[in-house]
Each structure stands twice: as C-alpha cells, then as structure tokens.
N, C-alpha and C positions, 0 to 999 in steps of 0.2 A: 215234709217239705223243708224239713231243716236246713238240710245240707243243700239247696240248690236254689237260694235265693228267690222263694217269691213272699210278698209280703201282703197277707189280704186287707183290704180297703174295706170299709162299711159309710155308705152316703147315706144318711139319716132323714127323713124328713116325719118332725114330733107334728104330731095335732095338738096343737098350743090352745089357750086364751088369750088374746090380746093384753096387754097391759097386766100380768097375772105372774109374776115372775116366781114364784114356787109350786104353782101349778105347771108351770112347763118346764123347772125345772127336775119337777119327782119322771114328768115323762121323760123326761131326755137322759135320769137315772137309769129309770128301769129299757130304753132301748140300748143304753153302755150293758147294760149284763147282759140282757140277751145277745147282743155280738160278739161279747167278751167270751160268756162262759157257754154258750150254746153254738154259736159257730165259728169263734176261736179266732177271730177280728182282733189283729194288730192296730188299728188304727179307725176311729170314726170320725164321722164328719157330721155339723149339723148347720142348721144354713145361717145366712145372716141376722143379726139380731135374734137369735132362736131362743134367747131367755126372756127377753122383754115382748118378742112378736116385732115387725118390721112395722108395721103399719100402725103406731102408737101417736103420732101425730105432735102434737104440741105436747102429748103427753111427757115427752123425751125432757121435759126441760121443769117438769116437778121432781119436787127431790123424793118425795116418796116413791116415785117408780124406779127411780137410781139407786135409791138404799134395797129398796126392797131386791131389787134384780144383785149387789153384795153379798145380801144376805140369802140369794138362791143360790149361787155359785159358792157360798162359802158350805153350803149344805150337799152341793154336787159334788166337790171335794172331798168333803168327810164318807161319804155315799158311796165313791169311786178309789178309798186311796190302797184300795186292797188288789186293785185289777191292774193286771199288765196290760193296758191298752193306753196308745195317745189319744187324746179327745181334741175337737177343734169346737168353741160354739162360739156365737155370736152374743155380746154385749156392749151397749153403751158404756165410755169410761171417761173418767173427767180426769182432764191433767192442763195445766199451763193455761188457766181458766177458762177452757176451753173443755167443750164436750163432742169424744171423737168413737165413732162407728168401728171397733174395734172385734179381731179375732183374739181368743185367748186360746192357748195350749194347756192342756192338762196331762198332769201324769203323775200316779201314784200319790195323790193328796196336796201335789204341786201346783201353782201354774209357774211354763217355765218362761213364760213367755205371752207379751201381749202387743200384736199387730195392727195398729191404727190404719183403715182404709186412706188411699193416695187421692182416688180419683172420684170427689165426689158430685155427684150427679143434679142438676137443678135445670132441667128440661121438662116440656109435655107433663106427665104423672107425674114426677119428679121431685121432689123437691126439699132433698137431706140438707141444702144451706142452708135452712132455715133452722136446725139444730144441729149439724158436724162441720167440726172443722177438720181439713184436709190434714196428712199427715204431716202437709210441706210446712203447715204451721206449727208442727212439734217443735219442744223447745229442748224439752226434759228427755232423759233416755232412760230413765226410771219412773217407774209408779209404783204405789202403795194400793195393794188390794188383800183383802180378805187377811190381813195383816201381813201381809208377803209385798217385801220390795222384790219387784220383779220388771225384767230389761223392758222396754217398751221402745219399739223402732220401726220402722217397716223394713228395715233392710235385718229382720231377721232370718236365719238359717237353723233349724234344730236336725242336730247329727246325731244319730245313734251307734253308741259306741259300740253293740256289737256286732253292727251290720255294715253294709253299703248305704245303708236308708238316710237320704237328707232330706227335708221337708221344707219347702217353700210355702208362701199361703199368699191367695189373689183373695179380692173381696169384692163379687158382683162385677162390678162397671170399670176393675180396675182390666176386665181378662177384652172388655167391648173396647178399651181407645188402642191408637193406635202401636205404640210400643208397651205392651203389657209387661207390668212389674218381673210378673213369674220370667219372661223372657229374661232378664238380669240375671232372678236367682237360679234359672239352671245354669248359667254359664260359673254363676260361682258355686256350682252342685249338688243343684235340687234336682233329684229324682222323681220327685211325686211332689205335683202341688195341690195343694187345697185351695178350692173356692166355695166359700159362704157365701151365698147366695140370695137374691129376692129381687125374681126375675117375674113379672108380670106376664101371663096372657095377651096376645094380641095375633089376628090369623098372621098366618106366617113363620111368627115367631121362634116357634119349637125346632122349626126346621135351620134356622140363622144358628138359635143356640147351640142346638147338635155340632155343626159343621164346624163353629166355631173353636168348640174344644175339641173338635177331632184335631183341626187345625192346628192350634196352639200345640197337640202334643206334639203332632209329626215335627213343627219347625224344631221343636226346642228338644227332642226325641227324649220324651219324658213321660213319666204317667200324669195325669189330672183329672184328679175328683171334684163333682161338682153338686150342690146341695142348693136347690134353691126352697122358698117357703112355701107353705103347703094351702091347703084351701080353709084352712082354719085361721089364715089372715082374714081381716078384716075387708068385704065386699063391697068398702060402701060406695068407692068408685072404680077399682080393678080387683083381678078375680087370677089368683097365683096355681100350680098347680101340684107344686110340689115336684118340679123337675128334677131329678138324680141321672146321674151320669159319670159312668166312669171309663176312662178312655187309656190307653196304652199305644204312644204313637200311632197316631192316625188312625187309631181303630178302637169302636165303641164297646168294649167288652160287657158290656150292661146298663138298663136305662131302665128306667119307670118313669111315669107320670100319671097325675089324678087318680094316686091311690085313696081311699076314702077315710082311713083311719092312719095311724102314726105307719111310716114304712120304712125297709131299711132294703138296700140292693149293696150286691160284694163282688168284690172283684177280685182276684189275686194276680199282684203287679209283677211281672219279672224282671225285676231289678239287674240282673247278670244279662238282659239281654240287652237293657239299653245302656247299661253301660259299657259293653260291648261294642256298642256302634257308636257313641263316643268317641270312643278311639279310635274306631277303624274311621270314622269319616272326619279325619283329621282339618278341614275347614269350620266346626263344629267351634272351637276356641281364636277360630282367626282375627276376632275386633272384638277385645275384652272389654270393659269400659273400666275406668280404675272407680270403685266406690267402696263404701266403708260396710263390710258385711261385719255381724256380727254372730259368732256360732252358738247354739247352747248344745252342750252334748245333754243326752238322756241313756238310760240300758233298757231296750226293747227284747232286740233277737228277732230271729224267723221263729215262723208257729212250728210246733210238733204235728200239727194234723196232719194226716196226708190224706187228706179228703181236697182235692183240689180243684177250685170251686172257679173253672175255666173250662173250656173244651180246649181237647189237644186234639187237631186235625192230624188224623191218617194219610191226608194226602194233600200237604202244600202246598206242591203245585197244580194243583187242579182244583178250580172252587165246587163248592159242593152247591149253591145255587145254579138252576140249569141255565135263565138267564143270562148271571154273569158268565157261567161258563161259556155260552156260545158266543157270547162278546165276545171276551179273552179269545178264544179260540180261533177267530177271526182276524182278528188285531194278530195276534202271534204270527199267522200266516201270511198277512200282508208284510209283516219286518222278515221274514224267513227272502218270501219274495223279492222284497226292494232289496237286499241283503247282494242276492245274489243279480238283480238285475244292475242292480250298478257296480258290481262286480265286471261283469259281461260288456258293459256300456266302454268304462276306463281302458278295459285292455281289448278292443271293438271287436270281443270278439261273438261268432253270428252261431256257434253252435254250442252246445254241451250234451254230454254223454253221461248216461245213468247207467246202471247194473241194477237190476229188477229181479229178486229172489222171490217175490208174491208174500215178503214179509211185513211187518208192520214198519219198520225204520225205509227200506227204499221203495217203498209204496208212498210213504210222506216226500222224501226227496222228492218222486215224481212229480208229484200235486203240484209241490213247493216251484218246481222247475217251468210247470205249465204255466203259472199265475205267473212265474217272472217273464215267460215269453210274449207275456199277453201285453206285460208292463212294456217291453222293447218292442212291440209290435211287427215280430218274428213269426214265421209259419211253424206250426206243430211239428209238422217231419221234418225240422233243423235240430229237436229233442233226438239224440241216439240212445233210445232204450237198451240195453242188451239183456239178455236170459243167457244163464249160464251154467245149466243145470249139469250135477255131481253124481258123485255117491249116494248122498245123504238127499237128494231133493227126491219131492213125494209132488205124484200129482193131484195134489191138492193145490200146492203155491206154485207147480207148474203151470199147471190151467187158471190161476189165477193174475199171474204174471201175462200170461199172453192176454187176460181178456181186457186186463186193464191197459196193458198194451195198444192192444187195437181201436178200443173204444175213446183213446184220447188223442186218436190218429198220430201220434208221434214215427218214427223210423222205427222198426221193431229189428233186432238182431238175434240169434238165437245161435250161440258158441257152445258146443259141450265141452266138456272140461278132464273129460276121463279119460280119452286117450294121450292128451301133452300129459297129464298127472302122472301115469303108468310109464311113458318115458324115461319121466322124471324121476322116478321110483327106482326106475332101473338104472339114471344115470349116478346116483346117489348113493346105491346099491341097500335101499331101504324097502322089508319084505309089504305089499300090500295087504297082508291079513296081520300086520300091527299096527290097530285103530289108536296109534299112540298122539302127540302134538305133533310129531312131524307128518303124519296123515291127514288131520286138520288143517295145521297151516301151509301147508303145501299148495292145497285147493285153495285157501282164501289168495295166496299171493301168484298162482295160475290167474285167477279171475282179477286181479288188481292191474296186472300188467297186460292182459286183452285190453282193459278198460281205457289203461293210459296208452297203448300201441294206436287204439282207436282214434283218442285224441288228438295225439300226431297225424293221424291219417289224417281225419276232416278237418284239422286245424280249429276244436276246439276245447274245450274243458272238462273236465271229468269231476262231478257233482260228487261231494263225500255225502253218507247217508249213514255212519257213524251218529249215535245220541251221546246224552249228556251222560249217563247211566254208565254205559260201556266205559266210555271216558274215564270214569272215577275209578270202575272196577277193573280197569285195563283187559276188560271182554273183548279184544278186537288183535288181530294176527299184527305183528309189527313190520309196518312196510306192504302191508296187505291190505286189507280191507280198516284198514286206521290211515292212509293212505288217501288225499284227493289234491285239488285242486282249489277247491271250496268247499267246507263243512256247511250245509245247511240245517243239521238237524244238532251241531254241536253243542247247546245249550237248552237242548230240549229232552228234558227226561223220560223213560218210559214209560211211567204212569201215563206222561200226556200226551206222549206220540200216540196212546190209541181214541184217546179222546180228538185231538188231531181227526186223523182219519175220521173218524166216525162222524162226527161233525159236516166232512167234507162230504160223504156221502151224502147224509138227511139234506143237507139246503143248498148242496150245487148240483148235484148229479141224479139221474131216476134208471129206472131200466136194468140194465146187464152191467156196467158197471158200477152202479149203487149196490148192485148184489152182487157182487165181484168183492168191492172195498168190505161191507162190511164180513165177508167169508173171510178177509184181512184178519179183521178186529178179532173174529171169533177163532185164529189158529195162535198155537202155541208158541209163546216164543222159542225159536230154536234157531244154531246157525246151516243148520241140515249138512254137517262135515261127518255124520256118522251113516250107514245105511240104515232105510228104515227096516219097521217089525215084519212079523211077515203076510201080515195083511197090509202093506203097503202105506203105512203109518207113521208121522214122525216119531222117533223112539229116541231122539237127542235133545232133552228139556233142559233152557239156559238155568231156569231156576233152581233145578236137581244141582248143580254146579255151583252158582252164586248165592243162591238164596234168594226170596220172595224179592219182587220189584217195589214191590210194596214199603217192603221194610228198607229196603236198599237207596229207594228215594227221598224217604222219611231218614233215616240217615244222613244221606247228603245235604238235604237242607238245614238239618237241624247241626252237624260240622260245620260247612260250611259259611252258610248265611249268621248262623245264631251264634255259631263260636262256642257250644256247649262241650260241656266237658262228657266223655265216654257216658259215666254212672249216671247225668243227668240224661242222656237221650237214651239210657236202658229202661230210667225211673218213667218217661214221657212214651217210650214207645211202649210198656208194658198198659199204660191206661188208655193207649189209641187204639193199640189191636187187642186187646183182654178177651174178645168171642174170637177170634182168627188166628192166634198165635200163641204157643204156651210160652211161659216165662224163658225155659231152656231153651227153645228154637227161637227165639228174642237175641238172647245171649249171644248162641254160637254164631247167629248170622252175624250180629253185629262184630266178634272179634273177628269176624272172615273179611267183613266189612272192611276191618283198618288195615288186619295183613294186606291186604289187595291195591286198597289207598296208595299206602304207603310203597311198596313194593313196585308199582304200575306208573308212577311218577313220569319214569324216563320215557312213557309213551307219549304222556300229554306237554311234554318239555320238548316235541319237535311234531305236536301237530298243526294241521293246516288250518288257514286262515277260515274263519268262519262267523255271521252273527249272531251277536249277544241278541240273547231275547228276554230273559226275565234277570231275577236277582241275582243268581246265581249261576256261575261260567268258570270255566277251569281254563280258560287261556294262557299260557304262560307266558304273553306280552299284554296283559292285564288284570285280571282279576285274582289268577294263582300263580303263586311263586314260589317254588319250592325244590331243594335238591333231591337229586333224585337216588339218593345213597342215604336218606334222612331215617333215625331210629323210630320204629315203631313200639318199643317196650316200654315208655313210659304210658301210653296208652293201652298196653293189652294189661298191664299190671295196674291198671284202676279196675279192668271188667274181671283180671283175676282173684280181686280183692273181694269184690262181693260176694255179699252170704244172699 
C-alpha cells in the first residue's frame, strides 16, 4: 500500500481498572504492539481518559491519581519509542491551575502534542465541571510532561512529513455540539480526526452515535475514528460499551461494540481519495474562519503491507445488499422517468419513438418511457416502439423485442433493415461480404435515421438508449445509434442496466413479459451488426471487443469518481476480481480501457441531452470536460511501467 495512499486506523478499546493508571497503561502497551507489529497500524486510537479510566469521580482531583497517571505515560513512552505508529490516549493534565481532560499524541518516545477538551459537558450523567476546565480557559500554550515541554492548544494539527496525513482530534462531546472543533480542523487540513471517547449507554444511543460520525465525516469529507470507553468503566451508575468506529466520508468502514475483553477494530483510510474531492468540490474552502492553527510535523509514511484490510467492491454501482439494491433501483427509475417526462412536458410534446433490439440497454429505455407516460398521463400506443432487425439479429431478441412490445401495448413497428443497407452497399460501392466497420456502422446509422424520419412523422421524440459504459468506451456508431433526442439510459452503466431490468421484471410485471425481460437479462450483450453462427446464435460478443463490463465499470468509477491514478485501479481491481480475472487480462483490458477513453472523447463532446442519475456522468455541459485530441501516453506509460 505504499505507493497509493491508504493509511490504517486502529480504535482501541483497553479493559482498564479504574483509577489504576499502570495497569491500564501496560494494557494500552501491549494493544500499541500488536497493531503495530502484528497488523502494521499507522496510527491507534484509545478513548478518553484511557489511562486514568473516565469514570474516576472526585478522584480527578488527588494528586496521587495525577502523578501516578505521569508516571503511566512516562512508562508508555519508553514501552513504545521503538514503534512507527502515532498513538492518541486520553489523560488528565494540569496547567494554568487548572485541571483539563486532555488527548496526547505519541510518537516514537515523544509526545508531540497535547489537546485540551473545548466543550465540556455538565448535564443529566454528566458532570466533568466539577474537575475540567474547558480549553477556552487555557492560558499557557505549553506544558511540562514526562519532562517534555510539549505545545498544548486545541487548535492543534500534526502533519506528517511523508505523507498527505493531517490529524485533527475531537474529544467526546466536542464531535455532539453544534459546530464541532474537527469541522475547523479539516478546513485547515485534517484528514482523519480522532475522537476519544466516553460515551455512555442509553437505548437509542448507538444508533445517534453511528449516524453522527458518519455524518461529520461526509460534511467535512474526511476520515473519523472514534473510541469510546469500554465496560470495564466503572457501573455504578452508567454502563459504556466500548463503542469503536471508524468512518470514511459518510461510510462506516468498521464498528464494534461490547467486546468483552480489551479490542482493537482497523480501518485503512484513503487519504488520495478525499483529498480528491477536496478539490474537486471546490465549495469545500468557501468560508474559512481565520484562526490560529498550529502544525507539528512528525515522519510516519504509508504501510508496506499490502494486506488491505477494506473491501474493494467489484461493482460500485450496484449495491450488493438486495434491499438497498431494489431501493436504488427504483429511485433510479423514477429520475430516469421524471428525466424524460419533463422532458416531454417543456417541449408539449405527446409522443416518443424507441428502437427495440430485445437488448438489455433499449429494453430499459422502454420501461423507462412507459413510467414516464404514466407520469404525463399519456396512452401507451403514443410510445412508437420500432424493431429493426439486420444481419446480425437472432431470434432470440427478435421474439423478444416483439413480446415485450405487445405486452406493454405500446405502437409496435417492425422496419427491416437489409434491403436500404444492400442499396446502400451498392451506392457506396462497398462489397457485403466485408464484415468490416463500414458494415457495422452502416446498419446502426440505417436504423437511427428510420428512428428520427419517425419522429418527424408523428411529431415526436426519439428516446436515446445509449448507457453510460458505451459512452466512456465510445461503443456506439457516430451519428447512429450515439444519436437521440433524449439519453435516458446516459448515466447508467452496464453492470446496472441489467440489475435495472431485472428488478423491473420481479416487482412490476408477471406472465409473458416477466419472461420476456428476464430472457433480456440472460442474452449476451451484443450489437448483432455481425450474422449469427449457424445454429442461429449470437456470434457477435461486445466484451470479446471491449473487455469484461465488469472491469470496464470498475474502471470508470474508479477514473472518474475516485480520480485514481492508472497503477492504483490495477493495484484495486486485481483484489476485487482475484477468482474472475488473471492479473494479465486486468492489465490489458484496463490499457484498452484508456486508448478507448481517451480516443472516443469527440463522441461524448456532442452527445444528447440526457439525466444524470448517480455520481458519475460523462456530460460534456457538466460533469466531463475534456478535449477530444487529449494525450493518452502519460497514462498507458504508468500501466507500462509495471512489473
């Protein structure tokens, strides 16, 4: 993981003693090695007051628990100053006669740094004024610990010099008010915040908690760890669980609770992606507040493991929960729908015209078309389906085009295409037995222009059925079937257009065309511009040509959305597909991947209007913008670089 920016997290929660500060500190030794040297953790976390125990009571305010907890952390230091990891833990510290609930940082026998809690709590269970004072009472910006003058502020930031990595730190109740600290320190460029924690039980709760640091990370588009204290606090009138949590904008990458003994949960953060989006969503720095950060650098690095201790989804756009998927799926269909129905509405107009191949992409348009007429409250045979069958069409998606056809009562057309082609051949003076591009795209751009001839006639719209897939890979004849008047499937990749359909079958439809769509789902993708075999079979396969959709989708998002570099979406797509794909057929699709990208531009730099559905959209009046004459060789000369 060196070279691609992830940096693993470790949320700690020690089985302490209360009031016991070398007994919980030998525990929170030996959990630093084993993340250190057993699963190669850059950074641990442990929760609030995790050396003295949170729930010490009045105890906070004898000097023997204050010395002693000194003399724990000066032993934790000596214990830890051989390990390349930062450590976060929690201790009581006295400065400006005052005694403040403080995070320290460790590293390498250091502390480099120690973070007084802001926002202290004296509610319900509650009741730290009664020993901390808030940070706003700090005077001094130094203190004296374990003989180390070391910064003391809340407005600290620790940068490591070899990385991207800036580390902020929340504590508890600072992440619950309403403008939380961390929010500051990412805008002055904390990536990953830390919060120490001691967060009490109560029904409900866990659920608030979760959401909330999901929350927090999505605003501030950051990672945040989060450690609260374990059930080895004191029960005598709440009951803690030991909450861990660790989040990467808006998304819970790992959680534990009410482990029974000391636990440790890991995350590995990618730092390259959020700062990524940083930049790209440039409202991110729009109302800076002016304050006084102060930075301490330290030398970390990324880990060497490449044991990477995350899932890397195979198929991003498509959730792999069935639930959300049939959500999603739903949702998607309704903005496909509204898309096009107010489309229809603006320019009044009462019809639109599809071209029906019995494939997976104008099988969706159709659906897509139906729900919008339903929205305009339109009769079905105002939809002009047309079949347009070729060379290359099998009746397989012959008979499947008509049944879907009739069973959604739409207008049904049925134009062949091989006698204008054969004209066409001959006006051209190009031989029909060379199955070259101009035999291909001949047929697409015959069938584009029946389509829009159509349009004219009835006086209305001809439905693109063009995906998102094609789009990127410039799979689509130009001026042909790249060609509409509205894209509705323009932002919709093929992984999901078959989840789409399939979807649409099981929970709207039963009968002849439930078995219709899903014969859809189960053919080949293909553009049938070749003839079939001679058992009457498609024998023209897109992915023989582009390569897997699978991997082609996984690329797209991982370019486009994530912004990853070539070698890093080789390094991710080799651990997604590892049982599906050998490392070589990884490789080569993905450099076909970018020739194609890059090469196909000037397709998507004059396509039609269509809407955006998820995160990712190749519009060239929004989302993508790019020349269409743009070098591809600094990107085939990263994937040619690899051993």
């Amino acid at each position: 993981m060196n070279n691609f920016e992830y940096i693993r997290v470790a949320a700690a929660v020690p089985a302490i003693k209360v009031a016991d500060p070398m007994f919980n500190a030998k525990e929170i030794v030996s959990m630093v090695k084993t993340a250190c040297e057993n699963k190669k953790a850059n950074i641990i976390l442990f929760p609030e007051l995790s050396i003295t125990g949170y729930t010490c009571g009045d105890l906070f305010n004898q000097k023997t628990l204050l010395k002693g907890s000194e003399e724990a952390l000066e032993m934790l230091l000596n214990e830890t100053k051989n390990l390349n990891i930062l450590i976060a833990v929690g201790m009581p510290v006295k400065a400006d006669n005052q005694l403040f609930n403080c995070a320290a940082l460790l590293m390498g026998g250091k502390i480099l740094g120690v973070v007084p809690k802001t926002f202290v709590p004296n509610y319900n269970e509650f009741y730290e004024k009664r020993w901390f004072a808030s940070s706003i009472s700090r005077v001094s910006d130094k203190v004296n610990l374990c003989g180390q003058e070391v910064p003391f502020n809340e407005n600290l930031l620790f940068r490591d010099s070899l990385s991207t990595l800036c580390v902020g730190l929340d504590i508890c109740e600072d992440l619950w008010v309403n403008i939380p600290p961390s929010s500051y320190h990412t805008m002055f460029g904390a990536n990953l915040i830390l919060n120490l924690s001691a967060s009490n039980e109560t029904i409900g709760k866990p659920d608030y908690r979760r959401e909330i640091v999901k929350i927090q990370s999505a605003k501030c588009i950051t990672a945040y760890a989060f450690s609260s204290a374990g059930q080895t606090e004191s029960t005598t009138d709440v009951v803690f669980s030991g909450h861990a949590l660790i989040a990467e904008n808006g998304e819970i990458i790992n959680e534990d609770r009410f482990s029974m003994d000391s636990s440790i949960i890991y995350g590995d953060i990618d730092l390259e992606k959020l700062m990524s989006d940083r930049i790209k969503f440039n409202t991110y720095m729009g109302r800076r507040e002016h304050l006084n950060y102060q930075y301490i650098n330290f030398e970390l690095g990324f880990s060497e493991n490449e044991n990477l201790e995350r899932e890397v989804d195979p198929m991003p756009f498509v959730p792999s929960n069935l639930e959300e998927r049939n959500k999603r799926c739903k949702e998607i269909l309704n903005i496909q729908a509204t898309g096009l129905y107010q489309r229809m509405s603006k320019i009044a107009s009462q019809k639109a015209v599809v071209g029906i191949s019995g494939g997976l992409d104008s099988t969706l348009a159709l659906l897509v078309t139906v729900e919008a007429f339903k929205k305009l409250k339109l009769p079905m045979n105002n939809i002009v389906a047309v079949t347009m069958p070729g060379f290359g069409t099998t009746s397989r998606t012959y008979n499947n085009a008509l049944t879907l056809m009739r069973e959604l009562g739409v207008t049904t057309k049925e134009i062949s295409i091989k006698q204008a082609v054969i004209q066409h051949f001959k006006d051209i003076d190009h031989d029909i037995d060379v199955h070259d591009v101009t035999y291909e795209n001949s047929q697409a751009r015959e069938r584009t222009q029946i389509l829009m001839d159509i349009a004219n006639k009835e006086n209305g719209i001809v439905v693109g059925t063009g995906d998102l897939s094609e789009l990127a890979l410039g799979w689509a004849t130009y001026n042909g079937d790249h060609m509409s008047m509205y894209g509705v499937n323009a932002s919709i990749p093929k992984t999901l257009v078959r989840y789409l359909v399939k979807w649409y079958a099981e929970e709207e439809t039963a009968g002849e065309i439930q078995k219709a769509l899903m014969d859809v789902c189960d053919t080949p993708v293909s553009p049938e511009l070749l003839p079939p075999d001679k058992e009457g079979n498609i024998a023209q396969f897109t992915e023989k040509a582009v390569g897997s959709y699978d991997l082609n989708d996984f690329f797209i998002y991982n370019m486009i959305r994530n912004g990853y570099e070539p070698a890093k979406i080789y390094f991710l797509a080799k651990k997604a597909f590892k049982k599906e794909f050998s490392d070589e057929v990884i490789l080569e699709t993905l450099k076909k991947f970018y020739r194609r990208f890059f090469t196909q531009q000037f397709k998507r730099s004059c396509m039609p209007d269509g809407v955006k559905v998820g995160s990712v959209s190749l519009s060239p009046r929004g989302d993508w913008r790019m020349p269409s004459d743009a070098s591809y060789a600094l990107w085939l000369e990263q994937l040619n670089n690899l051993k």
